[in-house]
PAKOLPA-486346 format. One record per residue (C-alpha): x, y, z. Coordinates in steps of 0.1 Angstrom, whole numbers, plus 5000, padded with zeros to 4 digits. Layout:
<pts>
XYZ/...
</pts>
This chain:
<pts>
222544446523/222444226551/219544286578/221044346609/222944636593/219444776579/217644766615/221044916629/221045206605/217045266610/217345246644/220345506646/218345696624/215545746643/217745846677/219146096655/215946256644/214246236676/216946436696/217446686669/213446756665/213646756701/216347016706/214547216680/212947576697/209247596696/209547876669/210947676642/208647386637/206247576614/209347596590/210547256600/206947086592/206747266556/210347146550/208846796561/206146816535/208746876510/209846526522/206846376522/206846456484/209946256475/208445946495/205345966478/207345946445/209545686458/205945476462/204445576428/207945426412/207445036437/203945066420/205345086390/208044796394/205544536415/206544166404/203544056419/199844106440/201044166473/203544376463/201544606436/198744606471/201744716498/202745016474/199445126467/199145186502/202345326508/201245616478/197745606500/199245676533/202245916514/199346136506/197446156537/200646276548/201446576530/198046646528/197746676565/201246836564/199847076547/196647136563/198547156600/201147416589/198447636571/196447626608/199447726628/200747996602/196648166603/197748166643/200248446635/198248656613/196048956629/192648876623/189549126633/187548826647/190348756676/190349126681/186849196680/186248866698/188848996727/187249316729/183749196735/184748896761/183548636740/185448336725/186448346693/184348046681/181248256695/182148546674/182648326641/179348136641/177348536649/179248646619/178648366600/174948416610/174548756596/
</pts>
């Protein structure tokens, strides 16, 4: 495929997903970012498989880092939507923490204490 029609494509691409991610309500990105990591998962495998076919060095070193990086990504994926999904569950520390005036870090490292 010839280049110019690669960087055109990529570069229509990302306009694309910029103004759709950015049209997207604030109550949907939880969703959005698990959806994401599902994603994340096919690129990862889509790395493992250039490992698998490097001709050379350079190449074999350029796809262990794209399985590296692929990783860190759903990882942190992961790690990001858990966080924001413990945000909408009640918990008796933000209560308790509310009721007594005290920040809720404050009332996690007295419990933790105890």
């Amino acid at each position: 495929m010839n280049p110019i029609i690669s960087i055109a494509i990529f570069v229509v691409s990302a306009a694309v997903g910029y103004f759709l991610i950015k049209n997207v309500p604030s109550l949907l990105h939880t969703p959005l970012m698990s959806g994401m990591n599902a994603l994340s998962g096919i690129t990862l495998l889509g790395a493992m498989i250039a490992v698998t076919s490097a001709l050379n060095t350079g190449s074999m070193i350029a796809a262990s880092i794209a399985v590296f990086l692929a990783m860190v990504n759903i990882a942190a994926g992961f790690a990001v939507t858990h966080r924001m999904l413990k945000m909408f569950k009640p918990s008796s520390n933000r209560a308790k923490a509310s009721k007594e005036g005290q920040p809720l870090e404050e009332t996690r490292t007295q419990e933790e204490q105890r």
